[in-house]
C-alpha positions in Angstrom: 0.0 0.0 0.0 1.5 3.8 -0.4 2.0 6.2 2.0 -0.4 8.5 3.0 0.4 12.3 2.9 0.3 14.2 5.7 -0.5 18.3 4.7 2.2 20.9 7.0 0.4 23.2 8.9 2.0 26.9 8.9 0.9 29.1 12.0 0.7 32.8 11.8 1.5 35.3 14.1 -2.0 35.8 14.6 -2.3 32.2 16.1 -3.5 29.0 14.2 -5.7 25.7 15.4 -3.2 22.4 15.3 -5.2 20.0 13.8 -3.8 16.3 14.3 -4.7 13.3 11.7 -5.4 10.1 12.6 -2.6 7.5 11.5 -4.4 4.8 9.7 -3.6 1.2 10.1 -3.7 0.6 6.4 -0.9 3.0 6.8 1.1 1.6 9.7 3.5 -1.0 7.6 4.0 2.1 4.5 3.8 4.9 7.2 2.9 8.3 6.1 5.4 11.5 4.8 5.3 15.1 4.0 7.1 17.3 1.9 10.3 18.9 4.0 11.3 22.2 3.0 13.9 22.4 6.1 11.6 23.8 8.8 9.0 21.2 10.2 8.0 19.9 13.8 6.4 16.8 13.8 4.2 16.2 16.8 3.1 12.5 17.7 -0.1 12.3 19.7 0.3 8.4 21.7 -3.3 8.3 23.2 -2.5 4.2 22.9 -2.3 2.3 25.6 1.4 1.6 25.3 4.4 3.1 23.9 5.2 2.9 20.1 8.4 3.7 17.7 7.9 6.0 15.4 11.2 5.1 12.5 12.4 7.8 10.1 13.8 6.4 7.1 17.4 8.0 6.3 18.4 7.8 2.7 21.6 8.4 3.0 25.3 6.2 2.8 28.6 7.9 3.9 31.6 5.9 2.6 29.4 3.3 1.1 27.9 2.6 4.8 24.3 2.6 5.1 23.4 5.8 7.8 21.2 4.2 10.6 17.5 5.1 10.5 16.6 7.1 13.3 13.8 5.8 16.0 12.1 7.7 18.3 10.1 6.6 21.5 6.8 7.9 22.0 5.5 7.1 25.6 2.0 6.6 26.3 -0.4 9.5 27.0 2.3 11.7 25.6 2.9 14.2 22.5 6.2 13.7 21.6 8.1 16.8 19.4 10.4 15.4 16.7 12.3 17.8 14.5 13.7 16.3 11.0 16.6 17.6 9.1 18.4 17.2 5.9 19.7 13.4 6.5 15.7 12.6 6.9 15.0 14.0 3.1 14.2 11.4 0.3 15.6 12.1 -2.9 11.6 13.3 -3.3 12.3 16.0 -0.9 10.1 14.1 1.3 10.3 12.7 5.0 9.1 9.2 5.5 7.5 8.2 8.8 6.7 4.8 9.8 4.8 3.2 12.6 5.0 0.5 15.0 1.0 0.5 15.8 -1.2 3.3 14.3 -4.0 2.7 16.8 -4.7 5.6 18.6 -1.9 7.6 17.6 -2.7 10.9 15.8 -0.1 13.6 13.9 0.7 17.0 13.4 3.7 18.3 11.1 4.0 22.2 11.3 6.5 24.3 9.3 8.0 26.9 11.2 
């Protein structure tokens, strides 16, 4: 299955209303991405009942050797602030996020 797109928000200085999507399980083996353009917050809303991985791919090799993609821990009840850079762009200019449950877990990605 593809990945499903997730749209960055941009707040104004006049204040803006975060709106979170749900991460669908059809979604949770594929994950979900957004385009980068070098300024996003990604904000993981864990209202599961335990803690889940959220896994960035990283695209890129130094010396031939794969770079490690990163994981991050999102506890359970928690929002959980991640903030990508430039290793975390595909080639597509996207980010790719994947899932170790989508149930109950809902995101935001803001560009700032």
């Amino acid at each position: 299955m593809a990945r499903t797109a997730i749209t960055p928000q941009t707040p104004t200085s006049t204040g803006a209303t975060l709106t979170y999507g749900a991460v669908s399980a059809a979604a949770a083996p594929d994950g979900n991405y957004f385009d980068f353009d070098g300024s996003a917050l990604v904000l993981i809303n864990n209202a599961s009942g335990s803690s889940i991985t959220l896994t960035i791919d990283v695209p890129i090799s130094i010396d031939g050797v794969a770079v490690a993609d990163r994981a991050v821990t999102c506890p359970t009840g928690q929002v959980t602030l991640w903030k990508p850079n430039e290793v975390h762009r595909q080639p597509n200019g996207q980010v790719h996020l994947n899932w170790s449950s989508a149930t109950s877990v809902t995101v935001a990605v803001l560009n700032v």
